[in-house]
C-alpha positions in Angstrom: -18.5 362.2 47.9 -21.9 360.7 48.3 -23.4 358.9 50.8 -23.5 355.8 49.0 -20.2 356.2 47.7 -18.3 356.9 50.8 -20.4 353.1 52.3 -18.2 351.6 49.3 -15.3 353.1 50.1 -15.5 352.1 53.8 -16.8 348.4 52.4 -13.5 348.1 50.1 -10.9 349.7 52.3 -12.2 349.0 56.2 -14.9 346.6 56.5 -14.4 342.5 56.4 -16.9 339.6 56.7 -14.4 338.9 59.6 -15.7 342.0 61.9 -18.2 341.3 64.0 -21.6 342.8 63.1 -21.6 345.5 65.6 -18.3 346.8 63.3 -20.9 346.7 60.1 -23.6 348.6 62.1 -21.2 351.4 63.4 -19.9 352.3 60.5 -23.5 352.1 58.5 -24.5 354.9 61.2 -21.8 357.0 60.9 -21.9 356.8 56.9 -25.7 357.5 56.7 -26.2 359.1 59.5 -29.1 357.3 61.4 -29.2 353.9 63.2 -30.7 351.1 60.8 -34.2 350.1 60.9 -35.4 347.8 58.2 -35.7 347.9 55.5 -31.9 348.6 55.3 -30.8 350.9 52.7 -28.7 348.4 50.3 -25.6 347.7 51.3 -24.1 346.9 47.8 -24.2 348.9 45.1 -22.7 347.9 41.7 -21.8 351.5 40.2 -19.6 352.3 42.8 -17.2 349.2 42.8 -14.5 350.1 40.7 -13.2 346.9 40.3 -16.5 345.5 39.4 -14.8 342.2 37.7 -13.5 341.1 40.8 -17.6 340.7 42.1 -19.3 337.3 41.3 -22.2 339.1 40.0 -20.1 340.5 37.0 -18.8 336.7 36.4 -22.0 335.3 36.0 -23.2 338.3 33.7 -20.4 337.9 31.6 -20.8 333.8 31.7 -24.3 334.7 30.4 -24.0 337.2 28.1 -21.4 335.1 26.2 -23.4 332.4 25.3 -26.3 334.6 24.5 -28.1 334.1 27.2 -28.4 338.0 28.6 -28.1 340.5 26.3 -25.3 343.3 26.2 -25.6 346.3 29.2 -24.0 349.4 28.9 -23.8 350.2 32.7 -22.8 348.1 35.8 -26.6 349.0 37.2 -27.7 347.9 33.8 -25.8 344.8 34.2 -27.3 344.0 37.5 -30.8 344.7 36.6 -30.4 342.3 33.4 -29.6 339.8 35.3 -32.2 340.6 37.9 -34.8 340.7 35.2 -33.5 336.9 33.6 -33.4 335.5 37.3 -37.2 336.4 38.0 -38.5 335.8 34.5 -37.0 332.7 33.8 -37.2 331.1 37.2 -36.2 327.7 35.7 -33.3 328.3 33.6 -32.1 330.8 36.3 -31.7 328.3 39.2 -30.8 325.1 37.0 -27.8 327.7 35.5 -27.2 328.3 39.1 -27.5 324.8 40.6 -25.7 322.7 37.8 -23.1 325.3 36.3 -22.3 327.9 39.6 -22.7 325.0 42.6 -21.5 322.0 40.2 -24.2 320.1 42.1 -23.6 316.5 41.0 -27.3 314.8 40.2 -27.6 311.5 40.2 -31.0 311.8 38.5 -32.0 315.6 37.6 -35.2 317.5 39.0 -38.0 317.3 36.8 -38.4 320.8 37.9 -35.9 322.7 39.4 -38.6 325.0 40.8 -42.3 325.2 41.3 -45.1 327.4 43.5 -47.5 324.7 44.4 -49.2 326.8 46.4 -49.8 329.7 43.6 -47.1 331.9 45.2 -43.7 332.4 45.7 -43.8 332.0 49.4 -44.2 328.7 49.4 -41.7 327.0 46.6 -40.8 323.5 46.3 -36.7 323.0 44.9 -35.7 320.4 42.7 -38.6 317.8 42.8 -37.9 314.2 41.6 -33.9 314.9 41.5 -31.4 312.5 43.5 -28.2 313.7 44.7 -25.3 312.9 46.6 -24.0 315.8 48.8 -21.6 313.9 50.3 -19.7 313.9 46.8 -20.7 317.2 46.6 -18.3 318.2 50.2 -15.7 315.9 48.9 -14.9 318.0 45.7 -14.1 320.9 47.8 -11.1 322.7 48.1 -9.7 320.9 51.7 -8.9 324.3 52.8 -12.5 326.1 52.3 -14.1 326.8 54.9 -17.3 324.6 55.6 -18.9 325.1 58.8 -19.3 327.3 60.9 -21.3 326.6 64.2 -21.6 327.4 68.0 -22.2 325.2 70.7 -24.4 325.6 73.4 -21.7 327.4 75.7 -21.5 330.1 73.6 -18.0 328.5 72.0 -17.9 329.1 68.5 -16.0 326.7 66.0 -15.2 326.2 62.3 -14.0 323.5 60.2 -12.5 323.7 56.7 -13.8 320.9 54.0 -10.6 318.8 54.7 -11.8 318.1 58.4 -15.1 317.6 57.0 -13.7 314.8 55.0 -11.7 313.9 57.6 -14.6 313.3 59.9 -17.1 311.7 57.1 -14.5 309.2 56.3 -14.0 308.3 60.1 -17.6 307.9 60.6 -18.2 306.3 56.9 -15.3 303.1 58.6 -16.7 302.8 61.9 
């Protein structure tokens, strides 16, 4: 068993975005060996899933490819770098796919560009200029039992809220 493929064995069968970092770390070093310095080596890796419809990545592919959109790959790793290739040519079409049809983002009036590089590069970009939204209609939609924040106070206490206590706490504040 490789390297890599002994990580996605560990990622499948041990590891949970639960565990505390240090848990992630640990068993990165005892996989590969050597304590992580950046740049990391990836942590993912499409081939090795073997339930690889299960991973959002596959579902937007597929979404894609289906109404012609991304042409057919042959391979998971050609899969992913199809869609790689689509999300850095076509910039535009990538994130309004991403914003309108993933995140259901509700516009109110739509960006007349969903992304630009005013300054010539991509470290500076400026999202969905002109658009109006609501995303308090956005929160409401939600599932009340998702999770929705996540946040830590000053003394170190750490607490969560699901979308139904959101909503809970919007409308309180929304009738006072």
């Amino acid at each position: 068993m490789t390297k890599i493929e002994a990580w996605a064995k560990i990622a499948r069968t041990q590891l949970h975005p639960d565990h505390e970092w240090e848990a992630h770390l640990q068993a990165y070093e005892e996989v590969f060996q050597e304590k992580p310095t950046l740049p990391l080596l990836p942590l993912w890796y499409p081939e090795v899933f073997i339930d690889i419809q299960s991973v959002h990545l596959y579902e937007i592919y597929e979404e894609l490819r289906s109404q012609n959109i991304l042409p057919e790959a042959s391979t998971t790793s050609s899969m992913y770098a199809v869609l790689h290739r689509w999300s850095v040519r076509e910039r535009q079409d990538f994130w309004r796919y991403m914003i309108t049809q993933r995140l259901q983002v509700p516009f109110d009036r739509a960006p007349d560009s969903w992304l630009t590089f005013p300054q010539g590069d991509i470290s500076q970009p400026a999202w969905l200029l002109g658009a109006r939204w609501n995303i308090i209609e956005l929160i409401l939609r939600q599932p009340e039992e998702r999770l929705a924040l996540i946040y830590e106070r000053e003394n170190g206490e750490v607490l969560t809220w699901n979308y139904g206590q959101l909503k809970r706490e919007i409308q309180r504040i929304a009738n006072a």
